[in-house]
C-alpha positions as CSV (number, residue, x, y, z in Angstrom):
1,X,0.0,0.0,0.0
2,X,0.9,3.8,-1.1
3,X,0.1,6.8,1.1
4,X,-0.7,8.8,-2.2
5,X,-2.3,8.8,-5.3
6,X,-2.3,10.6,-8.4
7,X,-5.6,10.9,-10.4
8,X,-6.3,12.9,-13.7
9,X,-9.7,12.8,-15.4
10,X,-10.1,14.6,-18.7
11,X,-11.1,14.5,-22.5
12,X,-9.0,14.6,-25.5
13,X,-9.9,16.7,-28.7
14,X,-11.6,14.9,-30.9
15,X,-9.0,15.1,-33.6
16,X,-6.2,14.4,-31.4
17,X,-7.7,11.5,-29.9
18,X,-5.4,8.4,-31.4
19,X,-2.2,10.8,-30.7
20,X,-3.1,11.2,-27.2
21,X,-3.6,7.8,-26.2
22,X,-0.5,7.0,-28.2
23,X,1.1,10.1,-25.7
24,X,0.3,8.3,-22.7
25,X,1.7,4.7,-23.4
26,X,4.5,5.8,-25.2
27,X,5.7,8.5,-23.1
28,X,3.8,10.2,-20.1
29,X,2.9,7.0,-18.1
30,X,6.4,6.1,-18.7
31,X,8.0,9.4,-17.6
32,X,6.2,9.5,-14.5
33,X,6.3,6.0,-13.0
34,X,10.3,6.7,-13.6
35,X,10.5,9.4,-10.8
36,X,11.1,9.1,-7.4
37,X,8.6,7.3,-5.5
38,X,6.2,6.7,-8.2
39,X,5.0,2.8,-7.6
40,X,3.0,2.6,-10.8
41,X,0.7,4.2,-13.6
42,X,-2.4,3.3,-15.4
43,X,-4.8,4.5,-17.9
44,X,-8.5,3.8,-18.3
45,X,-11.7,4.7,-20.6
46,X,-14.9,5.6,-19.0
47,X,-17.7,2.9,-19.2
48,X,-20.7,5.1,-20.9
49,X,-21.3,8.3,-22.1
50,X,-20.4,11.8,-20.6
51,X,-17.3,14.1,-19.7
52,X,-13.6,12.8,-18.6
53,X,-13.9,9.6,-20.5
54,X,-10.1,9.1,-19.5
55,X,-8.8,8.6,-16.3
56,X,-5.1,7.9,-15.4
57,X,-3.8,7.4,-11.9
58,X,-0.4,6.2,-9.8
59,X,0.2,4.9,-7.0
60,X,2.7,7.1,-5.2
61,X,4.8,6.7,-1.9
62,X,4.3,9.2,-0.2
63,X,2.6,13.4,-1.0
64,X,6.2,14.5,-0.7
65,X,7.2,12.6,-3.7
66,X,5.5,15.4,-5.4
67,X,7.5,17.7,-4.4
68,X,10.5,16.2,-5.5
69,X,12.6,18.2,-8.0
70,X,12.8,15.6,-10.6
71,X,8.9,16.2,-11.0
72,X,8.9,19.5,-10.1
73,X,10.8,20.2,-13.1
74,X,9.3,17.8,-15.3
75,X,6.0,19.7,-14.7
76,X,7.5,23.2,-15.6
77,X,9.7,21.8,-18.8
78,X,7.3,19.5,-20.5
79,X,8.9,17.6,-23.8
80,X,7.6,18.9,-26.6
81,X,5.0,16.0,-27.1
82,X,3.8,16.8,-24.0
83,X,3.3,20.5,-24.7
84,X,1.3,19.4,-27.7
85,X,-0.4,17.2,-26.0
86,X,-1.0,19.4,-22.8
87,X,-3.0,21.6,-25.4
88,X,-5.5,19.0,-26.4
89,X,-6.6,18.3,-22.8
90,X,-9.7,19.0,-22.1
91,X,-12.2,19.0,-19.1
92,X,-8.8,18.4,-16.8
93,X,-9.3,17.6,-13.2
94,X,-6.5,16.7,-11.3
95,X,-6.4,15.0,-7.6
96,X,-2.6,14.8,-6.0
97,X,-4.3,13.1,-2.8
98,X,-3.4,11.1,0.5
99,X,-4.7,7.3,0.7
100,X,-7.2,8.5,3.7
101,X,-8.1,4.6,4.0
102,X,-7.4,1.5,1.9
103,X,-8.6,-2.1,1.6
104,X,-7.4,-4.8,-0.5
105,X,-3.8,-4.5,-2.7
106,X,-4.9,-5.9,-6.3
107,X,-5.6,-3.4,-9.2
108,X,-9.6,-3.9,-10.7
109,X,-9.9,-4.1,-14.6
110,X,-12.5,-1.8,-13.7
111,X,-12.4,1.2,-11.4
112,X,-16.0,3.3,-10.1
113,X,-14.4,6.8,-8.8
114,X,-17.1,9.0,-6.8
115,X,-15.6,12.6,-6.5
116,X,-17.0,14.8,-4.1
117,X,-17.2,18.1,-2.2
118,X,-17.8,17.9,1.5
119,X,-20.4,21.2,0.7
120,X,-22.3,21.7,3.7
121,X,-21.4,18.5,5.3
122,X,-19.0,17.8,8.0
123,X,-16.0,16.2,5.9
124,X,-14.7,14.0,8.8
125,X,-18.3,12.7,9.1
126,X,-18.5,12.1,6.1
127,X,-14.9,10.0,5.9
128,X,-16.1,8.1,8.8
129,X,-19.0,6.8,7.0
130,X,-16.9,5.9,3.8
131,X,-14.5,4.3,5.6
132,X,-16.5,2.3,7.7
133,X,-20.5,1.7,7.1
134,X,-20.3,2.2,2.9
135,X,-16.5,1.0,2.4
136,X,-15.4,-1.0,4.4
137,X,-16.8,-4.4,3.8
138,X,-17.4,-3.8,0.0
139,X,-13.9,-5.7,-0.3
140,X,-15.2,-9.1,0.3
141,X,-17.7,-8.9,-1.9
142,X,-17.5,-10.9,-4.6
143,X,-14.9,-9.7,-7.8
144,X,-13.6,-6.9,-5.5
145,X,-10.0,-6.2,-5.4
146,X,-9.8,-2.5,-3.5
147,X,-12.0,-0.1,-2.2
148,X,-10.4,3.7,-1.3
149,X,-10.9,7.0,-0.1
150,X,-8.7,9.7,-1.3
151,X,-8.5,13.6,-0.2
152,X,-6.9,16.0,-2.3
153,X,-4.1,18.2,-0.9
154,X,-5.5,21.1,-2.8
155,X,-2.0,23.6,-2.8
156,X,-0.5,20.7,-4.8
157,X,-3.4,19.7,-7.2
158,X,-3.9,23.2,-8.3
159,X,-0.8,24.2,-8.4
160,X,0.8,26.7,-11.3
161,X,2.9,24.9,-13.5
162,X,4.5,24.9,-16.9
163,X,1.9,22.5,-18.1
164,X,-1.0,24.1,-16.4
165,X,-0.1,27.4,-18.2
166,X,-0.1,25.3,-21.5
167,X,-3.7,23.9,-21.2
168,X,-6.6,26.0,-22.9
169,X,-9.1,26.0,-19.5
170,X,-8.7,25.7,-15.8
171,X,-8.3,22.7,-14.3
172,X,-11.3,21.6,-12.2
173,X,-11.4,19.9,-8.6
174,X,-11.6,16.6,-7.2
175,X,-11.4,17.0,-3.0
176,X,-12.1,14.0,-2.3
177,X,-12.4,10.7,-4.1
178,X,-14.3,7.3,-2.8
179,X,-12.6,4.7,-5.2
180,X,-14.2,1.2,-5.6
181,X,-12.3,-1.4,-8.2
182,X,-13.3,-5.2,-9.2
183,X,-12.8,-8.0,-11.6
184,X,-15.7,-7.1,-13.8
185,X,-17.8,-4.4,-14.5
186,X,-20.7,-5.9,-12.9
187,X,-19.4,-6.3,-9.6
188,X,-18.6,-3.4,-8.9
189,X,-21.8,-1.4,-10.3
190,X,-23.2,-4.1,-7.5
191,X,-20.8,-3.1,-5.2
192,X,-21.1,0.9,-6.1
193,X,-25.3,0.3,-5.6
194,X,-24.9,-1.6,-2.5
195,X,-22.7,0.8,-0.6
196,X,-25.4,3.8,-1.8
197,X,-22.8,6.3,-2.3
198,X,-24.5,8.6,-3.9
199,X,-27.0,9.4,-2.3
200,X,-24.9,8.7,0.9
201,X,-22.9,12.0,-0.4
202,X,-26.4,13.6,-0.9
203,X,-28.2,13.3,2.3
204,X,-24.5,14.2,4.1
205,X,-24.5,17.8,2.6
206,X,-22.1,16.9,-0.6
207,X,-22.1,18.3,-3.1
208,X,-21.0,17.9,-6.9
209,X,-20.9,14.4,-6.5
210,X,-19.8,12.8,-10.1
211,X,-19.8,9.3,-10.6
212,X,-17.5,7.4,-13.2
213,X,-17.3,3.8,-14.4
214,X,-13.6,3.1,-15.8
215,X,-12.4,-0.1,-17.9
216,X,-8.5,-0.1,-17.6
217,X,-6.5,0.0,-21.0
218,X,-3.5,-0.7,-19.7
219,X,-1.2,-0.5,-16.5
220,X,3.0,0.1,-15.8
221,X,4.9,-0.8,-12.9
222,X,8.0,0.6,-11.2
């Protein structure tokens, strides 16, 4: 287990579609699961219809890898595929989070990620119940593999950068993030129903709750 993650959810342009999945295999994946700390990488395709039909996240040891100079500067001095590419992203939301809890060590084929804002609600209520009455026992369900909840060190996620400056809109938010993954997309729709997330989130005080169903496309390891 990681104490940090790394999550990006986003569109491509249209046109630039086949080049930017090309991007992330062949070089931006790669590039970042070479730094300091950075466990491992993978992409995904949303499930359905809708915004941010990409997601890619890593598994990172620890929030001060992301301080680290080697990705420091790699953020300010993109190549200049990933300048191009940077210019193509669209509807970016980026998460540099802490692991807040974690069940289970074996990556899903498929991923649900529920990003919230606490809103109204109390957000250490609201962790409490994720972590405990809608989360916890979701791992031995059947075809689950994990089950998370991630919180966003916002300084670090919307941080200026030389790639920020690059893309054409500003980058949304994810605070937090309840992540559930499994074998097969029908466990964990089953799993996602069962813990009533949702409208967990709702009746809590959350607020622009956005629920996405991910199919992985591929995965790199350290």
């Amino acid at each position: 287990m990681t104490d940090a993650v790394m999550a990006v959810w986003g569109d491509a342009a249209p046109e630039s579609d086949a080049e930017f999945s090309e991007w992330y295999h062949r070089e931006h994946i790669p590039e970042r699961v070479g730094m300091p700390g950075w466990r491992n990488g993978r992409r995904y395709r949303k499930l359905g219809r809708g915004k941010h039909r990409y997601l890619a996240a890593y598994d990172v040891e620890r929030l001060a890898c992301f301080d680290d100079p080697v990705y420091r500067h790699a953020l300010d001095h993109p190549t200049e595929w990933t300048s191009r590419m940077m210019q193509e992203f669209r509807n970016f939301v980026r998460a540099t989070s802490r692991v807040r809890f974690c069940s289970g060590d074996a990556l899903g084929a498929v991923v649900a990620t529920v990003r919230y804002d606490p809103g109204t609600g109390d957000p250490e209520a609201i962790a409490r119940w994720l972590a405990g009455a809608a989360l916890h026992d979701l791992r031995t369900r059947e075809g689950i593999t994990r089950v998370q909840h991630w919180q966003a060190d916002m300084g670090r996620s919307l941080a200026a950068t030389g790639e920020q400056a690059i893309r054409r809109s500003t980058d949304g938010e994810a605070p937090f993030t309840a992540v559930i993954e499994g074998t097969d997309r029908a466990f964990v729709e089953a799993a996602l129903k069962e813990a009533g997330i949702v409208d967990g989130l709702a009746e809590r005080g959350a607020n622009s709750v956005d629920t996405g169903l991910y199919a992985m496309m591929f995965a790199l390891h350290a």
